[in-house]
C-alpha positions as CSV (number, residue, x, y, z in Angstrom):
1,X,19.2,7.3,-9.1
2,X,15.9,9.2,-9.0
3,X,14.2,10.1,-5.9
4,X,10.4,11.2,-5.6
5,X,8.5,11.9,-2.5
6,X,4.7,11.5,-2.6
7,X,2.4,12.8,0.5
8,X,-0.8,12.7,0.7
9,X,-4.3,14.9,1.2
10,X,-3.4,18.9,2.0
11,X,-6.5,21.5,2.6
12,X,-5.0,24.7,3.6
13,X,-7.5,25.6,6.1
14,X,-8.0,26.7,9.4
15,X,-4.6,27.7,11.5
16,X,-2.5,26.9,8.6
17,X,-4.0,28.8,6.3
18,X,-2.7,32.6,6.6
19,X,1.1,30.3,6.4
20,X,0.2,28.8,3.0
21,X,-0.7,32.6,2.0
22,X,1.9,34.1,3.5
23,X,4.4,31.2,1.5
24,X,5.6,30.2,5.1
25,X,6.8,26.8,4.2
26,X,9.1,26.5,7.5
27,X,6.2,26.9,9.6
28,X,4.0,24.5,7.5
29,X,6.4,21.6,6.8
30,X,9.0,22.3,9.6
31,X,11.8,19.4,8.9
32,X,9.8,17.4,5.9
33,X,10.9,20.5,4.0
34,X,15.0,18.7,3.6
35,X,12.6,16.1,2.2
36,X,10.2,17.7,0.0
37,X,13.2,20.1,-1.7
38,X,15.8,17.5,-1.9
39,X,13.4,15.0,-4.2
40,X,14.1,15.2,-7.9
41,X,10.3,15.1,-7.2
42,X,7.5,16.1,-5.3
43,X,3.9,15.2,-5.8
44,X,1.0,16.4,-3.2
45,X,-2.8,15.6,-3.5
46,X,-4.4,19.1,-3.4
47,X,-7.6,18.5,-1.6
48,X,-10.2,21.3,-2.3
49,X,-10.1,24.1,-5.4
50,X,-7.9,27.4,-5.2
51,X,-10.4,29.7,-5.5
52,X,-10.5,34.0,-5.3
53,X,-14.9,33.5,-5.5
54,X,-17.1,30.9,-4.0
55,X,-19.3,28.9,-7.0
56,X,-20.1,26.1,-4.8
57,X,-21.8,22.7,-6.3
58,X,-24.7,20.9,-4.5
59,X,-23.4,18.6,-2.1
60,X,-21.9,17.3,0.9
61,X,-18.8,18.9,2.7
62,X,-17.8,21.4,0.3
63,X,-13.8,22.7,0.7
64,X,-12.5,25.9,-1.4
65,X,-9.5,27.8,0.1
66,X,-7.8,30.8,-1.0
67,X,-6.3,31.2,-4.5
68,X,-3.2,33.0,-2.9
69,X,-2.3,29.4,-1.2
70,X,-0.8,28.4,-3.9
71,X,2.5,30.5,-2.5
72,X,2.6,27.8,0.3
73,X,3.3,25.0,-2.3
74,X,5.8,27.2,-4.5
75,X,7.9,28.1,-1.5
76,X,7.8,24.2,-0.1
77,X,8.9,23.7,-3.7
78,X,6.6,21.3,-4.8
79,X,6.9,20.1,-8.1
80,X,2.8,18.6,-9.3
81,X,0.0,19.3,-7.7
82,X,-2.3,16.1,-8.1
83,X,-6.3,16.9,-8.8
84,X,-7.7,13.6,-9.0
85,X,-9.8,13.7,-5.8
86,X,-13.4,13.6,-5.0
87,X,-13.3,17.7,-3.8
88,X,-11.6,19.3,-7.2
89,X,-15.1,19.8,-8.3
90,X,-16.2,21.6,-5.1
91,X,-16.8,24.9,-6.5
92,X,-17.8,23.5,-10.5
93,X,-16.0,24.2,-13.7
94,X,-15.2,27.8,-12.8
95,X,-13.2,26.9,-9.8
96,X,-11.3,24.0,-10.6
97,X,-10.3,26.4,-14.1
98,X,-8.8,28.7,-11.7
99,X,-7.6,25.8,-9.6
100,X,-5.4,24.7,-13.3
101,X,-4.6,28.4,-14.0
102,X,-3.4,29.2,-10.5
103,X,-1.2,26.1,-10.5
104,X,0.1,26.5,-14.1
105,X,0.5,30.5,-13.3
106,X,2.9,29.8,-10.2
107,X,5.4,27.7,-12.3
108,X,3.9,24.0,-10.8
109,X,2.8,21.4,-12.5
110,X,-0.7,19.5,-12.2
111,X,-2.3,16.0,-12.9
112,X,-5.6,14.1,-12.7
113,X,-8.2,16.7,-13.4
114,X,-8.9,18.6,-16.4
115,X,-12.0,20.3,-18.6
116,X,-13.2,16.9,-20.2
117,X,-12.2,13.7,-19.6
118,X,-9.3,13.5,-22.2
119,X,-7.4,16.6,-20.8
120,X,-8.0,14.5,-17.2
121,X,-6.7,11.6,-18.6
122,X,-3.6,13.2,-19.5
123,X,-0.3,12.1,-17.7
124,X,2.5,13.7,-16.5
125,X,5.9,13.0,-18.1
126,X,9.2,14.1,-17.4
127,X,12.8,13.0,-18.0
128,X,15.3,13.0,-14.7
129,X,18.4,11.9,-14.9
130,X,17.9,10.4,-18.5
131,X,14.6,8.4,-16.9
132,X,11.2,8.9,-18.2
133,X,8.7,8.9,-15.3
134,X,5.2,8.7,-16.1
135,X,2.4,9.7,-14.0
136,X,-1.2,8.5,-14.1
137,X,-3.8,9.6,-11.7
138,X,-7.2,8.3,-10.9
139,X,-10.1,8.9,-8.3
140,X,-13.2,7.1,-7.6
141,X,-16.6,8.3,-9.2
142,X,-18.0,11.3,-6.9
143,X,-19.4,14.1,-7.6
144,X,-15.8,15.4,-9.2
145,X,-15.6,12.9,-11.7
146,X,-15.2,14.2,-15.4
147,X,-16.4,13.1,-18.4
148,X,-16.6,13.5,-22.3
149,X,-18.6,17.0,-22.0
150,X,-17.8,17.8,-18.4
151,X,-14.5,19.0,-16.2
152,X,-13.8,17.4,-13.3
153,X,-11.3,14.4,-12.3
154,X,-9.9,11.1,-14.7
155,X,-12.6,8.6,-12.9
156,X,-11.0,5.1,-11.7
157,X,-11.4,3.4,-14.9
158,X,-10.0,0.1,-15.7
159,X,-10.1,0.0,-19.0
160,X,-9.0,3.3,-19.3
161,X,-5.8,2.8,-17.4
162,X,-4.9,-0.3,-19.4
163,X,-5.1,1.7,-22.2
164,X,-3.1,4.6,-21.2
165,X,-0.5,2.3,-19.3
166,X,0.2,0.4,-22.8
167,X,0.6,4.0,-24.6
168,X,2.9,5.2,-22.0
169,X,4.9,2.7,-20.4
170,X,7.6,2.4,-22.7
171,X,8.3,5.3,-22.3
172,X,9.9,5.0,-18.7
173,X,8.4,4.2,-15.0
174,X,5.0,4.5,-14.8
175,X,3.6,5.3,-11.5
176,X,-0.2,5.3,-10.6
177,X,-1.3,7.7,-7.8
178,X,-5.0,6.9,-7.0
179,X,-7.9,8.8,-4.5
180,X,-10.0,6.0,-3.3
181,X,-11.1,3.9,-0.1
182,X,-13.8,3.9,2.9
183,X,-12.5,7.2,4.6
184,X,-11.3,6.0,8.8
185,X,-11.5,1.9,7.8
186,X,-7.5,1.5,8.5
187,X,-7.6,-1.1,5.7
188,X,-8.2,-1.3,1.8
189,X,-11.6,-3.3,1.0
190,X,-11.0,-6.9,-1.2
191,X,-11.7,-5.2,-4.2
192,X,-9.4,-2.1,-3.8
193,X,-6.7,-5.1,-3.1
194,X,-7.6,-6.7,-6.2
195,X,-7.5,-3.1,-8.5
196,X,-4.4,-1.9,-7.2
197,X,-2.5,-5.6,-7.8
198,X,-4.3,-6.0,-11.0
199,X,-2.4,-2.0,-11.6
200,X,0.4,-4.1,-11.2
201,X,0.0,-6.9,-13.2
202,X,-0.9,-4.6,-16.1
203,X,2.8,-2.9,-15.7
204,X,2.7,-0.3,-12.7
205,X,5.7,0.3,-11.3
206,X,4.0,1.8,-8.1
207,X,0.7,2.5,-6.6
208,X,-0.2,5.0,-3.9
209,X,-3.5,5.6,-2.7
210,X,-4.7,8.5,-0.2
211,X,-8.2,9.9,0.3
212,X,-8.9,7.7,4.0
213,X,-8.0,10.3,6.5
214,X,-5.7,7.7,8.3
215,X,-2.9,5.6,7.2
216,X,-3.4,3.0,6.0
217,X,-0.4,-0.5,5.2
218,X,1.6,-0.9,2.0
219,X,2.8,-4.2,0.5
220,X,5.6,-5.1,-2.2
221,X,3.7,-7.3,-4.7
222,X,5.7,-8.9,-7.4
223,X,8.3,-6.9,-5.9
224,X,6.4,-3.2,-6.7
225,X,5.2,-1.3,-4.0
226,X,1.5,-0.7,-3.5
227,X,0.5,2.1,-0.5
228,X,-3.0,1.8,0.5
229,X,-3.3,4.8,1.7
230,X,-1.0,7.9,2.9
231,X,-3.3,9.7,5.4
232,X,-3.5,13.2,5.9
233,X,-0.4,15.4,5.2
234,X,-2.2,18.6,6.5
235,X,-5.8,18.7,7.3
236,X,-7.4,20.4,10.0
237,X,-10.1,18.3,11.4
238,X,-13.9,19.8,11.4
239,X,-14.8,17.8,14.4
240,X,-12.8,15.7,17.4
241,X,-11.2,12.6,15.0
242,X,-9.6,9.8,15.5
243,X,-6.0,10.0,16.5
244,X,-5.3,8.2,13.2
245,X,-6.7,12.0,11.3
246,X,-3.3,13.2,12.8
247,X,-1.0,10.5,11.6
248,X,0.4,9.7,8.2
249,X,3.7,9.3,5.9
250,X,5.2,10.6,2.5
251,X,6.4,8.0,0.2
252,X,9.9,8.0,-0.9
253,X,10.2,6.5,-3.6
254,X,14.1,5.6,-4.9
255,X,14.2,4.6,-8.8
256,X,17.3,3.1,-9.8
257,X,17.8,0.5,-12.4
258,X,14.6,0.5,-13.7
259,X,13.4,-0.3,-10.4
260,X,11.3,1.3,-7.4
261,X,12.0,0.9,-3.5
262,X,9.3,2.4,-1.3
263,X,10.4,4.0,2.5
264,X,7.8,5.4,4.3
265,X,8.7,8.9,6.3
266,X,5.6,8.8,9.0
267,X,4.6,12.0,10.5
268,X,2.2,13.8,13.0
269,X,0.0,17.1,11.1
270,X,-2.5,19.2,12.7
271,X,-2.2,18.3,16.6
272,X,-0.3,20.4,19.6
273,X,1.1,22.8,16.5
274,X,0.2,23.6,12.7
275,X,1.8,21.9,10.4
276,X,3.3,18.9,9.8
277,X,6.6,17.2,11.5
278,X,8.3,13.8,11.8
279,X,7.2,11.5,14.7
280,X,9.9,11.4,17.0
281,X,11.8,8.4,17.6
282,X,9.8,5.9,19.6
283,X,6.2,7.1,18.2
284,X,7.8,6.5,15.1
285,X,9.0,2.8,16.2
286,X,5.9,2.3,17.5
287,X,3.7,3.8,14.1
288,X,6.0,1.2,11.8
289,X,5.3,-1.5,14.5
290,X,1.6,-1.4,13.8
291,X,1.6,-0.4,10.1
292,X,3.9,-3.3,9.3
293,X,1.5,-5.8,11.7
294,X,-1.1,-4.9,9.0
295,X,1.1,-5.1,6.1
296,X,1.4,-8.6,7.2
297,X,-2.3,-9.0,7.4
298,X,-2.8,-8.2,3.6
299,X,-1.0,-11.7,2.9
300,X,-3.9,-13.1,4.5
301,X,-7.4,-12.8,1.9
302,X,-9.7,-14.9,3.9
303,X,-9.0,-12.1,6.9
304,X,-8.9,-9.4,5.4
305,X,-11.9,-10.5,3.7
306,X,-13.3,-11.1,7.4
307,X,-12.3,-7.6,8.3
308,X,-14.6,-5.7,5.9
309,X,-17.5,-8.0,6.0
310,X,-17.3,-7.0,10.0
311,X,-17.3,-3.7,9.3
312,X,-20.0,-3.7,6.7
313,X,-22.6,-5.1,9.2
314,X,-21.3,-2.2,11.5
315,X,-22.2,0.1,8.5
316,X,-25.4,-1.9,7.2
317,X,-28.3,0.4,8.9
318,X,-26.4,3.9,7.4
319,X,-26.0,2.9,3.8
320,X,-29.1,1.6,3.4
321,X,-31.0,4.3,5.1
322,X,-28.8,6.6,3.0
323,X,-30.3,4.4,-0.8
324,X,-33.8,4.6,0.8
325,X,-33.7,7.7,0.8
326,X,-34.8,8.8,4.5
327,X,-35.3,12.0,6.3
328,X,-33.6,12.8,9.4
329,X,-36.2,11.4,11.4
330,X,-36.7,8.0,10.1
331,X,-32.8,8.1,9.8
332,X,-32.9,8.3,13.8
333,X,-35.3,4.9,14.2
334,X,-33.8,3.4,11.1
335,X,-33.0,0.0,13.3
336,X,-36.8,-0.4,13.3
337,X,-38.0,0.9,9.9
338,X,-35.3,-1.1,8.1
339,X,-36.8,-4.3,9.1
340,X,-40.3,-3.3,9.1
341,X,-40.4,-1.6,5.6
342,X,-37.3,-3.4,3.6
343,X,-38.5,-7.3,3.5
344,X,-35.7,-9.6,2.3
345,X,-37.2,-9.4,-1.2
346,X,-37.0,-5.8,-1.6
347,X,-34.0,-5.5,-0.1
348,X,-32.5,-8.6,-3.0
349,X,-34.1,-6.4,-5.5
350,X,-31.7,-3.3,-4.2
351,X,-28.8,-5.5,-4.3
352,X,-29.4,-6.5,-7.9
353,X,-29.5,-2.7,-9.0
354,X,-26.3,-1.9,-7.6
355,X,-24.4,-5.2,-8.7
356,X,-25.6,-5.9,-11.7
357,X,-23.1,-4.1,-14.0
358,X,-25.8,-2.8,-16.8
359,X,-28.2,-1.9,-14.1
360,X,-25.5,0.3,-12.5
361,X,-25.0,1.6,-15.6
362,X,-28.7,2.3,-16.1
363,X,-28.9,4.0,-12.8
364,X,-25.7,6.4,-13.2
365,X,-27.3,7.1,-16.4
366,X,-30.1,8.6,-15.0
367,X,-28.8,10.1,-11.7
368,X,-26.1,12.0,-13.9
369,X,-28.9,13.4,-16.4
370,X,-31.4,14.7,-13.6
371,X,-27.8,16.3,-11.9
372,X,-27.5,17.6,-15.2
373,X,-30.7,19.2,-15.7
374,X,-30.2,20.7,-12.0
């Protein structure tokens, strides 16, 4: 029997960050430690670059923390730390170097992120107990994505993945970690649904998902498990959250048989105290409750379907304020200026840019070539 433990997103920063420095990893964990150390094992998603000099790229929310944090993970005794997020480009190709060297240089492992896209695209593999495991790690195409030429994070590719998953999964369980989802929607969207199953159906033997900032339900699907999303394992908020920002669980994963059983270890980070610790007994009845009511849900398409078309209307005036391009005034009366300067026929002719796979292409084509030439 094999045992891995998964958690989620950690950004050393704020109250826990002289801890992770210090390699505190009693007063960071506190009793997920017995978990973490006794897992044949561990794999955390490293949320922002290890960095000892800022080289920040041009967008939004950029995270960075201290190279010396690494001594937080070593002492917690994690095993890999996974890069495949939409922040391990934060502080460009110089940082997220350092980020490899730092991790490589403590004795850890990493996956997900590389200088070009075939060094991201690399798995890990190790043998435990006479059992290949195989990890593959994927995020969604921001700003961290790499490619041929340029370092960054293995992009959520289909085809890719079916391509690495029949290379590799002879050779033992293959398990598929990916950074994707509407961050505070406490459900996966239709199509994430239809990826991570379709993971499945090409040979996954598990899929976990973070990136949310809340938890999201899991399901066993042609009896694998897929987790939609871990939460937070520690993350300080920047601003007053939802209570979800504070809740979350590690994935325990037990391989025996050629097989994989999922239990879910849920936990409250960043609140009354640093750190991270294990709900207590009825929060924890009551977090499984809820999680499990919405497990249920996923059975039902035509809802969950329901569910995101809901909260795209909700969304509707933001996103497309956000493609048109307007100021922070206009963004302020955008309920008005939508209708007034977006007829329904320019507003079609937006929809068929961003559907219509070769005009997406056309348009990443030249949004990544003016980012290129700065």
């Amino acid at each position: 029997m094999i045992r891995i433990v998964i958690g989620g997103d950690i950004c050393p920063m704020g109250r826990i960050q002289n801890a992770f420095i210090e390699g505190n990893a009693n007063e960071i964990f506190h009793d997920l430690m017995e978990e973490i150390a006794s897992a044949d094992l561990s794999i955390v998603n490293l949320e922002c670059p290890l960095i000892s000099h800022e080289t920040p790229i041009a967008k939004d929310a950029v995270l960075g923390v201290d190279v010396r944090s690494i001594e937080g993970f070593v002492a917690a005794k994690w095993n890999i730390l996974n890069l495949a997020n939409n922040h391990s480009f934060d502080h460009g190709a110089r940082g997220l170097q350092e980020t490899i060297d730092t991790i490589k240089g403590a004795g850890l492992s990493m996956v997900g992120a590389g200088m070009n896209l075939k060094e991201a695209q690399t798995p890990f593999i190790k043998e435990i107990n006479g059992q290949r495991i195989v990890i593959y790690s994927m995020a969604e195409r921001e700003f961290s994505v790499a490619d041929e030429n340029m370092p960054g994070s293995n992009p959520l590719d289909l085809i890719n993945y079916v391509n690495v998953i029949h290379k590799h999964k002879q050779e033992g369980i293959f398990i598929v970690l990916v950074h994707g989802g509407k961050e505070y929607y406490p459900y996966p969207s239709p199509e994430m649904v239809r990826r991570c199953r379709f993971m499945v159906d090409m040979g996954a033997d598990a899929v976990i998902c973070c990136h949310t900032h809340c938890p999201l339900p899991w399901e066993i699907y042609n009896d694998h498990p897929i987790i939609y999303g871990l939460g937070n394992l520690i993350f300080e908020p920047f601003y007053e959250p939802l209570t979800s920002w504070h809740e979350g669980y590690l994935a325990r994963l037990t391989v025996e048989d050629g097989h994989v059983r999922f239990e879910p270890i849920p936990y409250i980070q960043s609140l009354a105290i640093p750190g991270v610790k294990k709900m207590e007994a009825t929060a924890r009845r009551h977090f499984l409750d809820e999680t499990q009511r919405k497990s249920a849900e996923l059975k039902n398409s035509a809802l969950l379907q329901d569910r995101w078309i809901q909260y795209c209307r909700q969304e509707k005036e933001t996103y497309l304020a956000g493609l048109f391009g307007y100021n922070r005034l206009m963004r302020k009366i955008r309920s008005l200026l939508l209708k007034t300067l977006h007829p329904k026929k320019e507003i079609l002719r937006a929809l068929l840019l961003v559907q219509c796979e070769t005009h997406q292409e056309i348009l990443n084509t030249i949004f990544k070539d003016e980012r290129r030439k700065g």
